[in-house]
C-alpha positions as CSV (number, residue, x, y, z in Angstrom):
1,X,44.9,-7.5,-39.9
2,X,46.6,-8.8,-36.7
3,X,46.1,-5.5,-35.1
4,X,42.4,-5.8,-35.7
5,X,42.2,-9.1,-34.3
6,X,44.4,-7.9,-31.1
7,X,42.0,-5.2,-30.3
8,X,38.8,-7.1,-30.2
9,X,37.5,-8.8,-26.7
10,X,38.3,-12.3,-26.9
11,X,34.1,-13.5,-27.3
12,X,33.9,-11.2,-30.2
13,X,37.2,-12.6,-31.6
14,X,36.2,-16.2,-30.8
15,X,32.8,-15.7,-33.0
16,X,35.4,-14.4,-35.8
17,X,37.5,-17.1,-35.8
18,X,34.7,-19.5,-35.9
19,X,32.7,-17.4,-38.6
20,X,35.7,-17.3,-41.0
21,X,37.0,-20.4,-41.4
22,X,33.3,-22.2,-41.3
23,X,32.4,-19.4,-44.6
24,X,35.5,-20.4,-46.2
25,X,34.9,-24.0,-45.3
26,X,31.2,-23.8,-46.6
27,X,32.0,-22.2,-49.8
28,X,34.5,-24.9,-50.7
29,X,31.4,-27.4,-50.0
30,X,29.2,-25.4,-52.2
31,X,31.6,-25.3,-55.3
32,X,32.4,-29.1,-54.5
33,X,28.8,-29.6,-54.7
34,X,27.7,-28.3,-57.7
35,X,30.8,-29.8,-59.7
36,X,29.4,-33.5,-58.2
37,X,31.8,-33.7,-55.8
38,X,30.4,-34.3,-52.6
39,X,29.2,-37.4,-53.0
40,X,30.9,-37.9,-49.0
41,X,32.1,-35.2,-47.0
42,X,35.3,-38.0,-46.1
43,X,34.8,-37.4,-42.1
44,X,33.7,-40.4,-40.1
45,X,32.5,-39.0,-36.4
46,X,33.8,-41.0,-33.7
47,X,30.5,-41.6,-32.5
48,X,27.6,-43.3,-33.7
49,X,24.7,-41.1,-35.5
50,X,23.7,-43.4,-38.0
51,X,19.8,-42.6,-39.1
52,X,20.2,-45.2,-42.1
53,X,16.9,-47.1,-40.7
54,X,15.2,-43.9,-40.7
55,X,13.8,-41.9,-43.9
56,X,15.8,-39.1,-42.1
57,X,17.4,-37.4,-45.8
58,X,20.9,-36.5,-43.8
59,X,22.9,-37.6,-41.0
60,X,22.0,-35.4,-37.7
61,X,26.3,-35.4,-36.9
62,X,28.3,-34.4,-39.6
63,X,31.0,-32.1,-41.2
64,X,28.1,-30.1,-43.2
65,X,25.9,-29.7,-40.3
66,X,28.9,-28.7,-38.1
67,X,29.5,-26.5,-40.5
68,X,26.0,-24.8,-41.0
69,X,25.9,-24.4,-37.0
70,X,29.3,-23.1,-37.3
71,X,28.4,-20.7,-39.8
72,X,25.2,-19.5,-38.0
73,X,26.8,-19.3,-34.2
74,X,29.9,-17.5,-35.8
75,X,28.3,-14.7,-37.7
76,X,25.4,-14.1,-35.3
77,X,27.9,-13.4,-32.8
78,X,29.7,-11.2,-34.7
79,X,26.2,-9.4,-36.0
80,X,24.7,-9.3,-32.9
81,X,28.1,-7.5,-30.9
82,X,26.8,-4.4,-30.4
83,X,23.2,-5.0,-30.3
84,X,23.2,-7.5,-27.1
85,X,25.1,-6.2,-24.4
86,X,24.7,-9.5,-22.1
87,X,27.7,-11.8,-23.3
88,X,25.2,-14.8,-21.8
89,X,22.3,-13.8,-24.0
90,X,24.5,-13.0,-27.1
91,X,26.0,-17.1,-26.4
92,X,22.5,-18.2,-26.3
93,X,21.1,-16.4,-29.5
94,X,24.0,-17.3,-31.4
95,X,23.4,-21.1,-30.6
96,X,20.0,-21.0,-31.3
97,X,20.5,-18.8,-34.9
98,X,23.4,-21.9,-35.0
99,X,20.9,-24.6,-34.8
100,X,18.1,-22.8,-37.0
101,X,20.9,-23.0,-39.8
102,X,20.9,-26.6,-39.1
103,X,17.0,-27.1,-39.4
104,X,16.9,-24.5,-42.1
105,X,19.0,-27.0,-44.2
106,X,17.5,-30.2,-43.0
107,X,14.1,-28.6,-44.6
108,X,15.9,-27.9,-48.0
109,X,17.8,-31.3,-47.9
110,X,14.1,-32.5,-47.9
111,X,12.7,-30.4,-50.2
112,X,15.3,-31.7,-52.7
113,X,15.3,-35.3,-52.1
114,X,11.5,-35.0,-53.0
115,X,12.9,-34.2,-56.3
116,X,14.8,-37.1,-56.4
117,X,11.3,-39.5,-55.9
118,X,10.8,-42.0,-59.0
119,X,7.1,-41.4,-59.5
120,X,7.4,-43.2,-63.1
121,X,4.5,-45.5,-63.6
122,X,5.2,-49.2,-62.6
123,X,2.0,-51.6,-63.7
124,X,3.4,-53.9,-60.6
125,X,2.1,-51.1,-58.0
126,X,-1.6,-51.7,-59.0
127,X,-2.0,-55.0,-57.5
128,X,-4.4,-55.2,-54.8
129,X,-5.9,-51.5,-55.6
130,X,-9.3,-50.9,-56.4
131,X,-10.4,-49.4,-59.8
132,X,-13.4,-48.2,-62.0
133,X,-13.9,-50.5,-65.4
134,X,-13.9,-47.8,-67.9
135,X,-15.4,-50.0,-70.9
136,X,-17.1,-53.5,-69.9
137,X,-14.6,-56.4,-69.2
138,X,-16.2,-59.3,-70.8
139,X,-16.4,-62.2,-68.9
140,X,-13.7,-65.3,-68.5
141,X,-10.9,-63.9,-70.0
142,X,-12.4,-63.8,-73.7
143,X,-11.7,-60.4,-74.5
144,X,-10.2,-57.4,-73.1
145,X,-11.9,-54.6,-71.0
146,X,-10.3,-51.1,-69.8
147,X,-9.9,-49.9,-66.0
148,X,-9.0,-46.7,-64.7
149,X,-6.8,-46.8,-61.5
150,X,-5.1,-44.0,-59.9
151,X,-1.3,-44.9,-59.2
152,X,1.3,-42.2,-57.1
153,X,-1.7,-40.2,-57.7
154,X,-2.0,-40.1,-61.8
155,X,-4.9,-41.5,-63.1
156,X,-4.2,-44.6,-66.0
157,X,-6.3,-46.3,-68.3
158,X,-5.4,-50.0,-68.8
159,X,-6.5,-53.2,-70.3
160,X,-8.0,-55.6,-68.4
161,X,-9.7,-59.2,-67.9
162,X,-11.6,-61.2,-65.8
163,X,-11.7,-64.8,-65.2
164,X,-15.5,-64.4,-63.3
165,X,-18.6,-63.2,-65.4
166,X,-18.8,-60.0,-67.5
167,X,-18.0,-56.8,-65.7
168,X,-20.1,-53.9,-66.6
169,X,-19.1,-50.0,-66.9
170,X,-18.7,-48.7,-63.9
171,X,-18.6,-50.9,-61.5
172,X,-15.7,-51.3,-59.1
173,X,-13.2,-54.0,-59.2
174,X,-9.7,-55.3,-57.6
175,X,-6.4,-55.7,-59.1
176,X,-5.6,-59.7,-58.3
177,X,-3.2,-60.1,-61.1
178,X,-0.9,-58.4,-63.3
179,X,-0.4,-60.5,-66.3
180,X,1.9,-58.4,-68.6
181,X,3.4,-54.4,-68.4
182,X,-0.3,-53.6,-70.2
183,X,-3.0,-56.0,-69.0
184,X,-4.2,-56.8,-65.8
185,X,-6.6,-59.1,-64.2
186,X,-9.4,-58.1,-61.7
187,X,-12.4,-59.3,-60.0
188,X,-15.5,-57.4,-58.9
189,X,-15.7,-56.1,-55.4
């Protein structure tokens, strides 16, 4: 194995050395991930890349990202070798195959923290929205009507009242008021 390494021109053995230890590196990550341990990779950069203000889903500088660009310069060197003969252009290609890996996984890091949304219905994100009555809200609060009202896009049907005069079917009307987790109160527009 040393004798292979010894032979090589030192770019193409630089890519190896890079590519190797990164794969090793990443599939150690990968098993660590699916077990549920990689809750932190443990490495604090010395400098500051902190996107916690941001809705950016992973930090731009970190050990998994330097990994990914390590696994994408390291190999593309080493697949690349023969095919570019220009040890200028085969620097550059690698770097940008590199950085693709690292936009390549920001795009699934996405992707999977959409999964992670809570889209469960809370009655509390109605207030202020507008609405259909469904069946007639009769008028100061002495009995109950039904609304529909689309909420994170899903449609629901729920009671509701009005302090003002009888609300007919159809009309349109504003949340002012949630009163319990299954009635509302809500004025015509």
């Amino acid at each position: 194995m040393v004798d292979f390494f010894a032979q090589m021109e030192l770019l193409l053995r630089v890519f190896w050395f890079i590519a190797i230890p990164a794969s090793i590196v990443f599939i150690i990550q990968t098993i660590m991930t699916f077990v549920g341990m990689d809750s932190s990779d443990g490495i604090n950069a010395d400098f500051d890349g902190n996107f916690d203000a941001t809705d950016a889903p992973f930090q731009l500088f970190s050990f998994r990202n330097l990994i990914n660009f390590m696994i994408g310069f390291g190999w593309a060197g080493v697949t690349f070798w023969e095919t570019i003969s220009s040890k200028g252009t085969l620097v550059t290609v690698a770097f940008l195959v590199g950085a693709a890996f690292i936009l390549i996984f920001f795009f699934l890091m996405k992707a999977v923290s959409r999964l992670a949304e809570d889209n469960s219905f809370n009655i509390h994100k109605t207030m202020g929205k507008t609405a259909n009555v469904y069946l007639r809200i009769p008028a100061g609060k002495s009995g109950k009507g039904k609304i529909q009202i689309s909420v994170n896009g899903t449609m629901h049907e729920i009671e509701a009242v009005t302090p003002g005069e009888l609300i007919e079917t159809g009309a349109t009307v504003k949340v002012t008021k949630v009163i319990d987790e299954s009635l509302l109160e809500v004025e015509r527009i």
